[in-house]
C-alpha positions in Angstrom: 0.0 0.0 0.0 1.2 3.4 -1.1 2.1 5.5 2.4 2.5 9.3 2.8 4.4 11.3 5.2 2.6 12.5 8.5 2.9 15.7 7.3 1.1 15.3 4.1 -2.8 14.9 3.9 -4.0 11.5 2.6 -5.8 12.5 -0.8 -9.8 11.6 -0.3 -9.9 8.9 -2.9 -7.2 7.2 -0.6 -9.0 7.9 2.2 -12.2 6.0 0.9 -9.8 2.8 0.3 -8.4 3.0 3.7 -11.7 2.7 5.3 -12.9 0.0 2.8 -9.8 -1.7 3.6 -11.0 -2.3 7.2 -14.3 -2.6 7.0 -14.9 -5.1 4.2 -12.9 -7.5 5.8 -14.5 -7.1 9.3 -18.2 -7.6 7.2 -16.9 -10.6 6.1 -15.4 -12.7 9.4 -18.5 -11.3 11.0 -20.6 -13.3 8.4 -18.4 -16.2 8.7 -18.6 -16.3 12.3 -22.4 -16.6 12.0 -21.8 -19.2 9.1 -20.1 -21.3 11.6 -23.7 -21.2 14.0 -26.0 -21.9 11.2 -23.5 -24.6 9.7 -23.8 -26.2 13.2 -27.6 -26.3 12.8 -27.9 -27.7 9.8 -25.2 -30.7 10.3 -27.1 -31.4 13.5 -30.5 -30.8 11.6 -30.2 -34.8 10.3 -30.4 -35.8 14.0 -33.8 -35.0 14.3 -36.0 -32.2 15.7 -35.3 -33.3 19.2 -31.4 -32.7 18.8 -32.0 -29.3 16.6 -34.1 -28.1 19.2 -31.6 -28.4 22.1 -28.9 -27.1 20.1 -30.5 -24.0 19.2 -32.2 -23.8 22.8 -28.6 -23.3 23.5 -27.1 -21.2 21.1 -29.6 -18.8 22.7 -27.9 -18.6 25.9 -24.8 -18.3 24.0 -26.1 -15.2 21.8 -26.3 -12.9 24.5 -23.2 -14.2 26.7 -20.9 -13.5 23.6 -22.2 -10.3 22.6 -21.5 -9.2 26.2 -17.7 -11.3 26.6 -17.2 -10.1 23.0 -17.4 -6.4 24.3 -14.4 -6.7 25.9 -12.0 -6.6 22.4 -14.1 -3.1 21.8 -11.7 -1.2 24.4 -8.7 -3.4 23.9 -9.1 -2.1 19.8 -9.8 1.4 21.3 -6.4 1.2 23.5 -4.5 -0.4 20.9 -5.1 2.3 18.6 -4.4 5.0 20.0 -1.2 3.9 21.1 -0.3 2.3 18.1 -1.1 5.9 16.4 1.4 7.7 18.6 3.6 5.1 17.6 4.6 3.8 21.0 5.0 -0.1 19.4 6.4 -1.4 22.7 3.5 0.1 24.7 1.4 -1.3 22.4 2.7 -5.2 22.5 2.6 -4.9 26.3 -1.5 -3.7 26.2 -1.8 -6.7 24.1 0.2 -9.1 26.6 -2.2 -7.6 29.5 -5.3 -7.8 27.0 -4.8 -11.1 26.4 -4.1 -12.7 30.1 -7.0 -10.3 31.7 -9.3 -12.1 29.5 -7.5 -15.5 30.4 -8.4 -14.4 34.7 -12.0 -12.8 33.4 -13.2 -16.1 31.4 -11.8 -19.0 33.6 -14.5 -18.2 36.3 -17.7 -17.2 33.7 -16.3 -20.8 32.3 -16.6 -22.7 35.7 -19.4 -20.8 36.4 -21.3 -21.1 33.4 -20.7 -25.2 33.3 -22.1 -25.9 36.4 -25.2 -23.8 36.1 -26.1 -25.0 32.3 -28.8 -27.3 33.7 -30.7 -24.3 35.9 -30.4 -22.1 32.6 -31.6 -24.3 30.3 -34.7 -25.2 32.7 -36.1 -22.3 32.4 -37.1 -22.1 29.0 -39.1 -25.7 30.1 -38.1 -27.4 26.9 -39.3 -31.3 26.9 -36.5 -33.3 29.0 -34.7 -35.0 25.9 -34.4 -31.6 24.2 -33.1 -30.2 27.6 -30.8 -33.0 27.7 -29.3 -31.8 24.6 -29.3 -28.2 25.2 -27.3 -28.6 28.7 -24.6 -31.0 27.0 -24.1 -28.3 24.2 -24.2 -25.8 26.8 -21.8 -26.9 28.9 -19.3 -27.9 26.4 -19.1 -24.2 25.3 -19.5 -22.8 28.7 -16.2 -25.1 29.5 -14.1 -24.0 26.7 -15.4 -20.5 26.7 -11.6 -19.2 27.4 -10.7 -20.0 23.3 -13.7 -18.2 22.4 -13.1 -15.3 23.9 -9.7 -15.3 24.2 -10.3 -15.1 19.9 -12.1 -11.7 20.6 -9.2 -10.0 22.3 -6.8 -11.4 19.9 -8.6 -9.8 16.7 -9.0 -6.7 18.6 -5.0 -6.3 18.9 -5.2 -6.8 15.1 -7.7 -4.6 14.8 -6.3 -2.1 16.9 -3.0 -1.9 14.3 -4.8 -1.8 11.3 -4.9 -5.5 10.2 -8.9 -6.9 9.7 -7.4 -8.9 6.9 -6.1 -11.6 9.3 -8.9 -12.1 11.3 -10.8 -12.7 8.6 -8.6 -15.4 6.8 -8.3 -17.5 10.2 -11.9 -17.3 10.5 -12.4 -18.8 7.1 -10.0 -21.4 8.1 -12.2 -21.9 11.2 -15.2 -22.5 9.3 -13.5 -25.2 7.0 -12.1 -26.9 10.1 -15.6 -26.8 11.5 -17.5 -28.8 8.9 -15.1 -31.2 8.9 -14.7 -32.1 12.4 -18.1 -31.1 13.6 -19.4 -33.3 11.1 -16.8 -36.4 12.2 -17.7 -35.6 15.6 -21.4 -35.9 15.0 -21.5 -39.2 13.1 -18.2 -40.8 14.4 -16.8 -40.3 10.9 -12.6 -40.1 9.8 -11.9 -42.5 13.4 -13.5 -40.4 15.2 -15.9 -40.8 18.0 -19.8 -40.4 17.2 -20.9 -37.8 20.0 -24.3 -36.7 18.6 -25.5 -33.3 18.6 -22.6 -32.6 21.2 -20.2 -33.3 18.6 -20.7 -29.9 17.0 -20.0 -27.8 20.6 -16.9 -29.9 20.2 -16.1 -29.4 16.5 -16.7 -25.9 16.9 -14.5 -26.0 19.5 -11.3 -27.3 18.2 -11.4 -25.1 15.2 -12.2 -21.9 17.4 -8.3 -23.2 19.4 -7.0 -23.8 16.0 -7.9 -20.0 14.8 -6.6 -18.5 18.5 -3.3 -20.5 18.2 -3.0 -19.1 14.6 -3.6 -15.5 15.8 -1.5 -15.7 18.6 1.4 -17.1 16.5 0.9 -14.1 14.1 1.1 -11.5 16.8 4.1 -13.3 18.2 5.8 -13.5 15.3 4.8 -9.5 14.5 2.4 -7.9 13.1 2.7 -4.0 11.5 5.8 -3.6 14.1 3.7 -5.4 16.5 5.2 -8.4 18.4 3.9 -10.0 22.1 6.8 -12.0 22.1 9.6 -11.8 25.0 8.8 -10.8 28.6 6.1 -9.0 30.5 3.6 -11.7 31.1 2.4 -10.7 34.2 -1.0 -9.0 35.1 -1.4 -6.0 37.3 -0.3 -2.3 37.2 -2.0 0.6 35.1 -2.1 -1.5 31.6 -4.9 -3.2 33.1 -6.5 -0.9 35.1 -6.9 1.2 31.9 -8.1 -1.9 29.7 -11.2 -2.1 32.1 -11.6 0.7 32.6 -12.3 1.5 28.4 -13.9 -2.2 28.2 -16.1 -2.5 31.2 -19.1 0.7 29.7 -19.3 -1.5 26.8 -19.5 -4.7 28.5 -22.4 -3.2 30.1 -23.4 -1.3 27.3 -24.0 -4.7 25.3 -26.0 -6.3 28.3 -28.4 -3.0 28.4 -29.2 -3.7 24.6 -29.0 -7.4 24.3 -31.1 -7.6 27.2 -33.5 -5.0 26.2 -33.7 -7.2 23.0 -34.4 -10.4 24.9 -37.4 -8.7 26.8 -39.0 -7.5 23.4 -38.7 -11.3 22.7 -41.0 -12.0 25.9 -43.3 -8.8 25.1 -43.9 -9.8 21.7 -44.8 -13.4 23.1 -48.1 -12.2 23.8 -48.5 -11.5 20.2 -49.4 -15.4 19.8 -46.8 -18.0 18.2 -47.1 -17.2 14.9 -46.1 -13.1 15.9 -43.0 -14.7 18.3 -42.1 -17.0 15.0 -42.0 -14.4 12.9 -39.9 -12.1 15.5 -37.4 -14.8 15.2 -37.3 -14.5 11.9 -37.2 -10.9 12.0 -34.6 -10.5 14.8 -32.3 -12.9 12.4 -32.5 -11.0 9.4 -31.9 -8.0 11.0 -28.1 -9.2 12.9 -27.4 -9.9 8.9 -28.6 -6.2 7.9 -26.7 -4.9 10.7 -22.8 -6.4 10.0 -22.4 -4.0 7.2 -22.8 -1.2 9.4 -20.5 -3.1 12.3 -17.8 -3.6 9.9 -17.5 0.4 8.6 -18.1 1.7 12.6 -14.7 -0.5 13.5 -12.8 0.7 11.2 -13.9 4.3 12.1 -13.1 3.3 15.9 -9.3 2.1 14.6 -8.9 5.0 12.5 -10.2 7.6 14.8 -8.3 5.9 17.9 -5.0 5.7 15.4 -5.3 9.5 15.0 -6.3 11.2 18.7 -3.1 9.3 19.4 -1.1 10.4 16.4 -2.5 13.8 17.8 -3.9 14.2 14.6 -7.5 14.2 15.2 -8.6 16.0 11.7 -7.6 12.7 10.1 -10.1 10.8 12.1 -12.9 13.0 11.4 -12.2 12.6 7.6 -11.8 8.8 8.1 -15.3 9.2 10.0 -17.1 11.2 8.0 -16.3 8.6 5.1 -17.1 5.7 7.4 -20.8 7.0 7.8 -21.4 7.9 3.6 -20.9 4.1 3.4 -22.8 2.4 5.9 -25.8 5.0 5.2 -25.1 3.9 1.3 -24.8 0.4 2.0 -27.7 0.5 4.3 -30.1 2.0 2.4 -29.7 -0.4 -0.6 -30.1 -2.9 2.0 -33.4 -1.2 2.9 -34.9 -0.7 -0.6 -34.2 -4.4 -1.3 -36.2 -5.2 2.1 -39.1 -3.2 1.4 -39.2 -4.4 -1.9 -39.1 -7.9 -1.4 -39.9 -8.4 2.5 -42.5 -11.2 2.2 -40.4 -13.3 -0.1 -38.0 -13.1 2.5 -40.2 -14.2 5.2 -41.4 -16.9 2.7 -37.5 -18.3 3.0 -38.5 -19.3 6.0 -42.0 -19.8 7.1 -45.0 -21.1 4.8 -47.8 -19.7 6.9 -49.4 -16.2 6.1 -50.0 -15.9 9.9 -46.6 -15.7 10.2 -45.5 -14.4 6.4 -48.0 -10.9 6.8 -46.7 -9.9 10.6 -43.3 -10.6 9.8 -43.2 -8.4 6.5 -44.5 -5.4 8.2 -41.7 -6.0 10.9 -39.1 -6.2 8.2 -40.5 -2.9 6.3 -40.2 -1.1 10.1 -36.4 -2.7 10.3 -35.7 -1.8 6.3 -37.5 1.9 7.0 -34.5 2.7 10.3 -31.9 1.1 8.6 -29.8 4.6 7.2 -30.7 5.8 11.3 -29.1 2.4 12.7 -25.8 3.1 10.5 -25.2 6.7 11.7 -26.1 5.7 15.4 -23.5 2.2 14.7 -20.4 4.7 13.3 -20.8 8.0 15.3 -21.1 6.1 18.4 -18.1 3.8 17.3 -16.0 7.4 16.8 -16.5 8.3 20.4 -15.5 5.3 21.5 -12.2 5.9 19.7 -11.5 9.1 21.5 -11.1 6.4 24.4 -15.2 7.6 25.6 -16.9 4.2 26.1 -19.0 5.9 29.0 -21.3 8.1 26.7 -22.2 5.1 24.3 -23.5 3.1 27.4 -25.3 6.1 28.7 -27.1 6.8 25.3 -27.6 3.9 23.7 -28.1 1.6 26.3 -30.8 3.9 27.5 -32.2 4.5 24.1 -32.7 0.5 23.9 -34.3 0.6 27.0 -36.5 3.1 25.6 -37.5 1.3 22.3 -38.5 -1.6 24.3 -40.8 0.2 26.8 -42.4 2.0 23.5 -43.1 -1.1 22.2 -44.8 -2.9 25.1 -46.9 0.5 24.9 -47.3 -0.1 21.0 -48.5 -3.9 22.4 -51.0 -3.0 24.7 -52.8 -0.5 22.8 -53.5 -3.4 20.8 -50.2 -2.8 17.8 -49.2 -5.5 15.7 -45.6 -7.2 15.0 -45.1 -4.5 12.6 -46.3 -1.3 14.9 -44.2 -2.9 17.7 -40.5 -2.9 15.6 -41.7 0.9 14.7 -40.3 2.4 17.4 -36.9 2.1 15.9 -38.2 5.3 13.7 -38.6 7.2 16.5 -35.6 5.8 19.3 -33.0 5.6 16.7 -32.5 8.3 15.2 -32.4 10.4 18.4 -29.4 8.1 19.7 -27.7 8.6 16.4 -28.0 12.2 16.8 -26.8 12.7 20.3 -23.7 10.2 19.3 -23.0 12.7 16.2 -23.6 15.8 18.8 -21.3 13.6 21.5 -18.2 13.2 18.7 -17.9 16.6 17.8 -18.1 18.1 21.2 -15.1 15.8 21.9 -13.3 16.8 18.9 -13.6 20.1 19.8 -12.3 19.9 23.6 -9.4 18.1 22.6 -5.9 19.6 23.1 -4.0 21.1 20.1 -1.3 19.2 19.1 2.3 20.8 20.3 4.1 22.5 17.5 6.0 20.2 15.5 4.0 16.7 16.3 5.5 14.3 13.2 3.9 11.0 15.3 2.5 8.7 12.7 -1.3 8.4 12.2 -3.5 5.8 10.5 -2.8 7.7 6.7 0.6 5.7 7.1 0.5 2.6 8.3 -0.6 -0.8 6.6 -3.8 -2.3 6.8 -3.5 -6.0 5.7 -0.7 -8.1 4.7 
């Protein structure tokens, strides 16, 4: 990649590449990483509805507790670029080193913890016995080897953080390989392997998941953009860490707030009847698809914006931002003209029952309608977080969730349909979107001016895949 000086603007053309650069391939290990659930699903699909029942009974569980571990890589990427834009390289391998064994100490106990209380959880969604049998096996499989999971997350937020997203994405197409193969072998006792069952997957899924860390780990240990956690300083304590959580722990709590908020719209809109709570489902899946598009461009304007309040040059990130919000709104709103065009031939992919077809198109018009409002709220909010501000995203959004969620109960009880109820998105979204774009330039414009002379490097020169 062609590189400029830090004292020479990045032309905007480049600019537009840079971003795409980081986003595209963050759009696409966020798809495979939801290939790998659905994958699981179908291989344990021929075991009967019993056994695809438990599985996904547990993936549910799963859903929310790895949005919430997940969180944690958010302020290890914040961190991690901004020191890696002031061009501190040492500083930045030992916030990796600490990264890495805080999640170790933070997992080993949600892993212990979640194991032994798989059986509680899953009884209280009172799923028949053999498909809670099923469920708490899966359950506690993942629960037990949570530590490779998340331990993944943190990882790919060091790359993140120094401007590789190619990487990530590469091992998490090798993961997905590596998982139909040996969740498939594990399932049916196929290639001298031992038939498990439905269990077989948790355990497929598994050893591809250690596969992809060990990869990752061996990549930043052998360098990565001047990166390398090799050598000493693999001990936890001191300020490294105190500053890690204290960046991570808003949006750990942030993503329990919304995930959470999403969970009880799932028991409001219960009382809809089955066929509304089917087509929710259905709804509530086609909108985490919508939505990586505008994940992928708000990381790279967290990186990029990070990369430059440390390079002291924040002007850079409010280019790279502005930019990172023309796509997502672009890329979102073709998203929501195909929806609305063709919204009950998407439900029809999945359900054959008008009862379920009709509500579930109106919800899916509602979704496509907020879309461009979802992608502003996604990369404005992901700029404040880059100025090292996790505090106001979990303030806003969480509370905006919170919000949409009460509205819709309301829209419920005055009688609203599936469609009425995902409205409120129209009216909470755009608000939050707002006050994050209100939020980002406030900061901008309270930040220090950088001393005469500043020559650190900023995002415009580093690379951004191998």
């Amino acid at each position: 990649m062609t590189s400029t000086t830090a004292a020479t603007p990045m032309p905007t053309g480049a600019r537009r590449k840079l971003v795409l650069a980081l986003a595209l391939p963050v759009i696409a290990e966020n798809l495979l990483e939801a290939l790998m659930q659905v994958v699981d699903s179908y291989l344990v699909s021929g075991l009967g509805d019993e056994a695809l029942a438990g599985v996904g009974g547990a993936l549910q569980v799963l859903f929310f507790l790895l949005a919430v571990l997940g969180s944690l890589s958010i302020g290890v990427s914040v961190l991690v670029s901004q020191v890696f834009g002031a061009g501190d390289l040492p500083g930045v391998a030992r916030l990796a080193r600490q990264a890495l064994l805080l999640t170790a100490v933070l997992s080993v106990p949600v892993a212990i913890l979640g194991y032994l209380l798989a059986g509680p959880v899953i009884g209280l969604f009172g799923m028949e016995a053999g498909v809670a049998r099923i469920a708490t096996e899966y359950l506690k499989v993942t629960m037990a080897t949570i530590v490779v999971l998340v331990g993944l997350y943190t990882a790919g937020g060091v790359l993140r953080g120094i401007g590789d997203t190619r990487s990530p994405m590469l091992i998490t197409a090798l993961a997905n390989v590596l998982n139909v193969v040996l969740a498939y072998a594990l399932i049916h006792g196929s290639f001298g392997l031992p038939a498990l069952g439905a269990v077989g997957s948790a355990w497929g899924t598994f050893i591809a998941r250690a596969i992809a860390l060990a990869l990752m780990l061996a990549l930043l240990v052998k360098g990565r953009n001047g990166v390398s956690i090799g050598g000493r300083g693999w001990r936890l304590g001191g300020d490294t860490s105190a500053r890690i959580w204290k960046i991570s722990a808003p949006a750990v709590v942030e993503q329990v707030l919304t995930s959470g908020a999403f969970l009880f719209l799932a028991a409001v809109i219960a009382h809809l009847g089955t066929a509304s709570l089917a087509a929710h489902r259905v709804v509530q899946n086609a909108m985490s698809i919508f939505f990586l598009t505008g994940i992928g461009f708000s990381t790279a304007a967290m990186v990029l914006v990070g990369q430059s309040v440390g390079a002291q040059r924040i002007h850079d990130g409010v280019a790279a931002l502005r930019i990172a919000t023309r796509w997502a709104v672009g890329a979102l709103v073709v998203q929501a003209v195909l929806v609305l065009a063709l919204a009950p031939q998407i439900m029809g992919l999945f359900a054959d029952d008008p009862s379920v077809i009709g509500p579930g198109a109106d919800a899916l018009r509602m979704l496509a309608l907020a879309q461009p409002f979802w992608a502003v709220l996604f990369v404005q909010s992901a700029g404040v977080r880059g100025t090292g501000n996790t505090r106001w995203p979990l303030v806003v959004t969480g509370t905006g969730m919170v919000v949409m969620v009460l509205l819709s109960y309301l829209a419920m009880r005055a009688g609203g349909g599936l469609g009425l109820t995902w409205s409120t998105g129209l009216v909470v979204v755009p608000v939050v979107g707002a006050l994050h774009w209100w939020r980002f330039r406030r900061t901008v414009a309270d930040l220090p001016a950088p001393p005469a002379g500043a020559t650190g490097p900023h995002p415009d020169t580093q690379e951004v895949s191998p």
